[in-house]
Each structure stands twice: as C-alpha cells, then as structure tokens.
C-alpha positions as a printed NumPy array, in Angstrom:
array([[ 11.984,  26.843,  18.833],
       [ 13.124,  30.677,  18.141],
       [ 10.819,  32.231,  15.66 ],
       [ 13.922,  33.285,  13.072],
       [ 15.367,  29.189,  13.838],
       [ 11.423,  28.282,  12.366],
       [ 11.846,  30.831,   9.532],
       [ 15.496,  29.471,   8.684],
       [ 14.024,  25.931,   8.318],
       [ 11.248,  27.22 ,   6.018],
       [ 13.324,  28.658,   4.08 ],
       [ 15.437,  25.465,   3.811],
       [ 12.744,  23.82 ,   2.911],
       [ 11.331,  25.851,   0.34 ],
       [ 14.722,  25.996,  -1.12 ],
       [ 15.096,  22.594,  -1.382],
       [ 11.507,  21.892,  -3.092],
       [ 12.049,  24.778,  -5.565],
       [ 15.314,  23.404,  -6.798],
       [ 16.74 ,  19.835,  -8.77 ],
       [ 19.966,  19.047,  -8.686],
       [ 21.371,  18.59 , -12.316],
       [ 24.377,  16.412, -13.242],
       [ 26.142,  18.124, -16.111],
       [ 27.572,  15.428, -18.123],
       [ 29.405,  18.08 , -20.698],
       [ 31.308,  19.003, -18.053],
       [ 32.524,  16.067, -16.646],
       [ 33.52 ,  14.386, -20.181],
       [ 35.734,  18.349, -20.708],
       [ 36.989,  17.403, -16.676],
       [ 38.112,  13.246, -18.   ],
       [ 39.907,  14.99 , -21.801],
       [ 42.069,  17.785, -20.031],
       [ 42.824,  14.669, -16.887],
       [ 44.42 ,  12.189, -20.086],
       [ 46.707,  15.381, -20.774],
       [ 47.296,  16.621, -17.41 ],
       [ 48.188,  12.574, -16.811],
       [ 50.332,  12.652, -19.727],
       [ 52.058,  16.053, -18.448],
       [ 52.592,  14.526, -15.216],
       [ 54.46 ,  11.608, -16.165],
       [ 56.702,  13.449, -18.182],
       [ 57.722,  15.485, -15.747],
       [ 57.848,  12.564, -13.335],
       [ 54.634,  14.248, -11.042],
       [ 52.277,  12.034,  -8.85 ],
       [ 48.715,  12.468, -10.27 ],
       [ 45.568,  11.034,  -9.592],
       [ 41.941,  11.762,  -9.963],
       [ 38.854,  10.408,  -7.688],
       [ 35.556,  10.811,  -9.321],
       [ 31.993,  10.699,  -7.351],
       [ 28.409,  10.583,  -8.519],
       [ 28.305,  14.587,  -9.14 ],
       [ 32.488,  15.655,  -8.585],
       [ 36.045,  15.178,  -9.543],
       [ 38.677,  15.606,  -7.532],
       [ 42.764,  15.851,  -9.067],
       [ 45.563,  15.388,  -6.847],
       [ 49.017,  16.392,  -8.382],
       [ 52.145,  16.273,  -5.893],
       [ 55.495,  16.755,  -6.987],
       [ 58.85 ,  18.873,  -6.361],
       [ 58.275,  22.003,  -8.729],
       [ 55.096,  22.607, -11.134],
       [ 55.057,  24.737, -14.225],
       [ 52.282,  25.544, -15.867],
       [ 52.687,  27.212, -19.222],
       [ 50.615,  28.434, -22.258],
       [ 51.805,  25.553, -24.381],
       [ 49.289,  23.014, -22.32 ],
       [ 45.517,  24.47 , -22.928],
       [ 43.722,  22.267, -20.829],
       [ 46.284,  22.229, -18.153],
       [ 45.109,  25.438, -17.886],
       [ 41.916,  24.844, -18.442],
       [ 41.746,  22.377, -15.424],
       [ 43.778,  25.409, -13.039],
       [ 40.702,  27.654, -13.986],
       [ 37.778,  26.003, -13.955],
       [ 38.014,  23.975, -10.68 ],
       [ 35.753,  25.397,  -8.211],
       [ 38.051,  24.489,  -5.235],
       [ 41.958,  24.619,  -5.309],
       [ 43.981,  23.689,  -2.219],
       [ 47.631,  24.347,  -1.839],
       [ 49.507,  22.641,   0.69 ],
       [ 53.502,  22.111,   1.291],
       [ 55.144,  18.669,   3.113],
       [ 58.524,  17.621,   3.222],
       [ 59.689,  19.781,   0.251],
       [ 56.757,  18.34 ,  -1.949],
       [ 54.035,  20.705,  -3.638],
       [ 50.423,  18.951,  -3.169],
       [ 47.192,  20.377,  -5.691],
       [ 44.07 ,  19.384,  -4.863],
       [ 41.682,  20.637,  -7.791],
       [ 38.02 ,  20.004,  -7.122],
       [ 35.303,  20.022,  -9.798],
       [ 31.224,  20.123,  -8.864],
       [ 29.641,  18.529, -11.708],
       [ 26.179,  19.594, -11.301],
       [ 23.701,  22.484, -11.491],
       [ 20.629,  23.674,  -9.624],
       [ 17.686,  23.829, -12.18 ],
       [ 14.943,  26.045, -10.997],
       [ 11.619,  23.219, -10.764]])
C-alpha cells in the first residue's frame, strides 16, 4: 500500500476514535413542530407533503404546482433555513423540495 493511502487510513482511524456521534434530540422535536405547520400549510394550499424520519435525520418532501413562502409562516421558514441539504428538481410542471435535516453532532471524546 502507498505510504500517503497508509497515512489516509490513520487518519481515518484516529478520526473516528477521537469522535462520538451525538443525536440531538432538541433539534429533532424543533424539525417534528415546524413539520405539523408546514403539513397544515400544505394542505391548505392543496401541496403533497411528507416527511421520512431515520435514527439520526429527517427528510421533507413537498411537491406541488407553485410554492410561496412568506414572512407570515415562521417555521416555514425556519424549516427553508435550517435544513442542511435542499434539492430542487422540476417534472411535468410540478415543483419537488427535498429538505434534509442531520440530527446529530460530533462530540469531541
């Protein structure tokens, strides 16, 4: 093996014995309020809207025809700015959000 592939795996390794993995409950019960509004928004405005939850992320899918987002919905906006992953996409004249959340920290051991 090539001396810097050796020195890549060290470091690896080090990395992951220096480091825990911390699942931040706080931020997963702000992720679940803002989703009941969001939910609530999306119905309303007759939007497709659905949210997948893992052991340490949320993901929100909305897909609909036209999305506004205004200053009268707080955690709608909270939700657009604090996802650590947005994708965009376009299909058959339909708008498709895919918001992903990482609910966990690295805590130095």
């Amino acid at each position: 093996m090539y001396s810097s592939n050796k020195i890549f795996l060290q470091k690896i390794l080090h990395f992951q014995s220096s480091y825990k993995k911390k699942i931040s409950r706080k931020r997963i019960q702000q992720i679940r309020s803002c989703y009941k509004e969001l939910n609530l928004f999306c119905q309303e405005n007759k939007l497709q809207c659905g949210v997948r939850c893992s052991r340490n992320s949320i993901s929100i899918r909305i897909q609909g025809a036209l999305l506004l987002i205004s200053d009268e919905i707080p955690k709608m906006q909270w939700l657009f700015q604090n996802a650590n992953l947005m994708e965009f996409n376009s299909s058959q004249g339909m708008i498709q959000i895919e918001l992903w959340f990482r609910c966990w920290n690295l805590d130095l051991l």
